[in-house]
N, C-alpha and C positions, 0 to 999 in steps of 0.2 A: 504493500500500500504506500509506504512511504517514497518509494520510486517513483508510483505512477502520479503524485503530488509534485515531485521533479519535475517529473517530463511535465504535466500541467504548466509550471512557474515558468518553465524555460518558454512555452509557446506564447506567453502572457508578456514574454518583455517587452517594453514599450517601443525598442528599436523593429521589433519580429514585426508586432502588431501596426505600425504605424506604416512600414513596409509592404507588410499583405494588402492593407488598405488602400494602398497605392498603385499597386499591380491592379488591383480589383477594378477599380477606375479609373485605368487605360484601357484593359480590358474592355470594360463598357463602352468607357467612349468610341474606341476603336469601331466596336462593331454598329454600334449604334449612327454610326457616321462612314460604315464597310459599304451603304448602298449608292451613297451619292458621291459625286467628285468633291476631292477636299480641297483647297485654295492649296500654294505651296506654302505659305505660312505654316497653314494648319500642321503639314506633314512632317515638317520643319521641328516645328514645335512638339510633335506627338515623338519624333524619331530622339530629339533632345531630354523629354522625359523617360524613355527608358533609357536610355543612357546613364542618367541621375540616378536610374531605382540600380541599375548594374553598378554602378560606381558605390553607391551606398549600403548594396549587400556586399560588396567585397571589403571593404572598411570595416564592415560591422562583423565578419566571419569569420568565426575564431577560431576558425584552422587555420587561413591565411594568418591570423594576427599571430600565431604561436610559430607558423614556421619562419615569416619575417623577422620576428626578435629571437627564434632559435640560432637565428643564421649572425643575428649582431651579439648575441650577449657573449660575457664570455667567464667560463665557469670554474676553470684552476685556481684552486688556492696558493698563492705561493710564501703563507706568511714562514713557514716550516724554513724554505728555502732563503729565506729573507736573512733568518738567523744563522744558517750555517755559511752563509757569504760574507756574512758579519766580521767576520775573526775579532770577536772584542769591540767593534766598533758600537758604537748609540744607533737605535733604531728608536723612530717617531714609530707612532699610529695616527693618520689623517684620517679624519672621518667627512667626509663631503654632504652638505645641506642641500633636500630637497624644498621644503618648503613651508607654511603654515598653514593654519587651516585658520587667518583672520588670527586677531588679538581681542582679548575682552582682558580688563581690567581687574577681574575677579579674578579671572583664572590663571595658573601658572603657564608659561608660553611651554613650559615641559609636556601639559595635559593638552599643546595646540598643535605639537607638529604634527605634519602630515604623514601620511601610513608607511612610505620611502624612507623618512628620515629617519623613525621611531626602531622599522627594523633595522636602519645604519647604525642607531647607535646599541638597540640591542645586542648585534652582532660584535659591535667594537668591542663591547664591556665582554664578552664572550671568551673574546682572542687576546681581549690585556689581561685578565685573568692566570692565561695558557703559555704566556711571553711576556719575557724580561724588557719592556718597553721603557725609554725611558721618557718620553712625554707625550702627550696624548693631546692632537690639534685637534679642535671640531671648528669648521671652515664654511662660512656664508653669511649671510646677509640677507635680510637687515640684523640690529644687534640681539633682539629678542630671539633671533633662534638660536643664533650660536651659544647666548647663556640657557635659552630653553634644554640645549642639546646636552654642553656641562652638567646642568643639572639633574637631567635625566642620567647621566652616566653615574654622576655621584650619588645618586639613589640607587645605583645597579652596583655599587660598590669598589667606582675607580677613586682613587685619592682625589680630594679636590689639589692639592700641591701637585698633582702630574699634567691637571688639566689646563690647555691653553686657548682661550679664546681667541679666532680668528674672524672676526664680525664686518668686514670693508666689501667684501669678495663676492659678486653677482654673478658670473659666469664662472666655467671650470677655469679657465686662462689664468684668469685671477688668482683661483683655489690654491692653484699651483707653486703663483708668483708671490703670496703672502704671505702661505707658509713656508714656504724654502726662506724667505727674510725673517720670518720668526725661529726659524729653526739652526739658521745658518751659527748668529752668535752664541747659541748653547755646544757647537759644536757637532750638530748631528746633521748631515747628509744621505742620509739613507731613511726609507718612510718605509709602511706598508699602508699603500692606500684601502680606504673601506667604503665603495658607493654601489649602487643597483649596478648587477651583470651589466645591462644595456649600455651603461654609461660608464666603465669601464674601461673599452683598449683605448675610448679619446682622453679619456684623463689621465693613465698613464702615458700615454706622448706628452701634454702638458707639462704634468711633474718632472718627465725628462729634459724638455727645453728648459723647466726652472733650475735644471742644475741638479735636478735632486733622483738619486737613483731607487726606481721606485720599484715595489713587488704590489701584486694583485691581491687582492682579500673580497670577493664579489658578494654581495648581498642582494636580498629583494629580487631572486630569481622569479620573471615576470611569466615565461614560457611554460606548458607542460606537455611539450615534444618527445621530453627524453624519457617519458614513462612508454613511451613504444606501444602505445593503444589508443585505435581509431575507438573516439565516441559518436555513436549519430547526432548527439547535441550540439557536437564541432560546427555543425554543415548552419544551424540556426542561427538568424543574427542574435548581437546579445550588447547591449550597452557595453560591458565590458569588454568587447574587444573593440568600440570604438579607441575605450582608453587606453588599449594595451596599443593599439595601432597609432594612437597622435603619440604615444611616447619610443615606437620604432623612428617616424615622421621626423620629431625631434631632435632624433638622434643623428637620423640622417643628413638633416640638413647642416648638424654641428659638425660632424666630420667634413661633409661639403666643404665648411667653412673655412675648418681648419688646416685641410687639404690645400684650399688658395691662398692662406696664410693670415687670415680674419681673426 
């Protein structure tokens, strides 16, 4: 029972449902207008909406959405390997900022970040745990996240004395270029970065142009490719693979950018 409740909810999503409704009345119209000659406007116009309904079930389909960001994230950890490169040397932990979910005055900005950031710094407090780190950057802007982000770590149980707030930094470029300056005069050149799979291999280029030799620590795996089974719910639009698809989008057009040297 509780299955056939699933499959119910999945037909129910507002992107499926607003979609079928769409086909339905082209359909209609189509036929409805199949007896007479149509101006070429009209044809025009009818040939440009299914276009839009193909364009919008492929965005919304979260098979497409999973093998796009299967094909960008990227999923080796290499904090292990971080440490054995080390010979005694300082290793940071960067934790890179997605984002908030708005400020309220009541609330702590810790209880606002967004679902990205929360698993970022989940994960970080995980692996400073597991490794001799010797400071711990949480990296974005504005400044309520990067102390939301601190704080949240120091609830999870990192030293507040390891934590470094890195709060100036809008894009990953930055992320890169603020904390290698913050890290530079403690002495530590060597990081293991911690952000969502997808966002990933462009930030460690970044942290490589700042000077700073970086290892991979990926979080917030978006994909579910690598579980090796076709679902028929795959083939259904679903809100969520809008979101999962504007954050391949995202990505892609940041590597774009950074490709031209933006």
């Amino acid at each position: 029972m509780p299955e056939r409740l699933l499959d119910v909810g999945r037909l129910l999503d507002p992107i499926a449902v607003g979609l079928l409704l769409l086909v339905i009345a082209l359909v209609v119209w189509g036929r409805a207008n199949a007896r007479r000659p149509a101006s070429r406007r009209a044809r025009i116009g009818l040939r440009v909406a299914w276009v839009g309904c193909a364009v919008l079930y492929l965005t919304s389909c979260p098979l497409l959405a999973d093998v796009v960001l299967h094909h960008l994230e990227r999923y080796d950890d290499e904090v292990d390997a971080a440490f054995a490169d080390a010979h005694d040397e300082p290793v940071a932990l960067v934790v890179l900022a997605g984002g908030l979910r708005g400020l309220r005055g009541d609330v702590p900005p810790s209880e606002l970040l967004d679902a990205p950031t929360a698993i970022r710094v989940f994960a970080a407090a995980r692996i400073y745990r597991a490794h001799p780190f010797a400071r711990v950057v949480v990296s974005g802007a504005p400044p309520e996240l990067a102390s939301g982000m601190a704080d949240l770590l120091r609830r999870l149980g990192v030293p507040a004395d390891r934590v470094i707030e890195e709060n100036g930094s809008t894009n990953t470029r930055e992320n890169a270029e603020k904390s290698a300056a913050l890290l530079a005069p403690l002495g530590i050149h060597r990081a293991v970065v911690v952000t969502s799979a997808v966002h990933m291999p462009r930030s460690l280029r970044c942290f490589s142009n700042a000077g700073l030799r970086a290892w991979a620590s990926p979080a917030d795996i978006e994909s579910y490719v690598h579980d090796d089974r076709f679902h028929v719910e795959s083939l259904f639009p679903s809100y969520k693979a809008v979101v999962r698809n504007h954050s391949s989008v995202h990505e892609i057009v940041g590597r774009a950018a950074q490709a031209l040297g933006r």
